[in-house]
C-alpha positions, 0 to 999 in steps of 0.5 A: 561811869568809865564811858562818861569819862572817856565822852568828856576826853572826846568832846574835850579833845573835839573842842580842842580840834575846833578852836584849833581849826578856827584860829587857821580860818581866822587868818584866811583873807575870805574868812577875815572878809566873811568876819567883817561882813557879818560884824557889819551886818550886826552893828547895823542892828543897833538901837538905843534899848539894844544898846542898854541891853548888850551893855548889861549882858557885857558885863557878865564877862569883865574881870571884876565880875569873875573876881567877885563871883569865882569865891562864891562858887567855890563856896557852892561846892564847899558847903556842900563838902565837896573840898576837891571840887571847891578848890578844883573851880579856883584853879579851872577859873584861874588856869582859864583865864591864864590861857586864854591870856596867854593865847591872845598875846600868841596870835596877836589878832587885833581888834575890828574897828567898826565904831565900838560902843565900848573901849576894849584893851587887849587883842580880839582872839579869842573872846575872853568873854566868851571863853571865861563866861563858858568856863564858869557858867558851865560850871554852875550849870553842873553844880546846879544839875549835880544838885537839882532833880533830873528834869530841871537839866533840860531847863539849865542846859537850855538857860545856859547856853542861851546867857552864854549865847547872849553874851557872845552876841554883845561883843559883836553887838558892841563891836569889839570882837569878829563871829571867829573870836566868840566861836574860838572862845566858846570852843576853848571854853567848852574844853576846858569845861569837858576835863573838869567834868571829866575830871569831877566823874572821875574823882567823884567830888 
């Protein structure tokens, strides 16, 4: 258990590291031309069922949904007794959210103007979608291998990082965010879901 732990304070720092390096590439003139390029090069994939589809994925990420969908994923951990953890999702929801603000009005990124097919407000780095979508679907992820039998993990692992890499493709889709915004949001997402797994062990909720 203690090895656990200290893997889950690795990867969280790991994470860390990452979203740290990737805000300095961001600012660099080849990485911001190298942004733009594959932005390009995805927007011209565009099609109108393609067009439906990255809408609907697009959703997941809005503010509404995490509004309407956090309470009953604290109500997951709730009934099954687990009181901390309940409570420790609002507040990991919560204080995500508010970092993820936070950093956004720090590094004042503004958005690519690449004729988006969504009105976006606010500044591009990091990806909120990516960055909340990786917080709360990580944590149902562990709720439902915490309570599924050992060989369903694979099959969530896999479900869920293939939804969370569906998502991160439609703000590029879209055209509302650059490849370094959605990378940044899944790393700072990413760390913020190793601690509370961290912490969860460690509690034993």
């Amino acid at each position: 258990m203690q090895r656990r732990r200290l893997r889950s304070y690795l990867a969280t720092l790991a994470f860390i590291a990452t979203f740290i390096l990737l805000s300095i590439l961001a600012g660099l003139p080849a990485v911001e031309h190298l942004d733009y390029a594959l932005l390009g090069a995805i927007v011209s994939l565009r099609t109108e069922p393609l067009n439906v589809f990255f809408k609907f994925m697009s959703l997941f990420g809005h503010t509404p949904f995490f509004f309407l969908a956090t309470p009953f994923l604290a109500a997951a951990y709730f009934f099954r007794r687990r009181w901390p953890a309940s409570l420790a999702v609002i507040v990991t929801i919560l204080g995500a959210w508010s970092l993820m603000e936070a950093l956004k009005s720090f590094f004042r990124r503004p958005r690519p103007n690449l004729f988006p097919l969504e009105n976006a407000t606010g500044f591009s780095f990091p990806s909120g979608h990516a960055w909340m979508d990786t917080v709360f679907f990580g944590l149902l992820g562990v709720l439902l291998i915490d309570k599924l039998p050992d060989h369903y993990r694979l099959r969530v692992l896999v479900g869920t990082g293939t939804f969370l890499f569906l998502v991160g493709l439609s703000r590029l889709y879209l055209g509302v965010h650059y490849p370094t915004d959605v990378l940044a949001g899944y790393a700072g997402g990413l760390s913020i879901l190793t601690l509370f797994i961290a912490w969860w062990r460690q509690t034993g909720t």
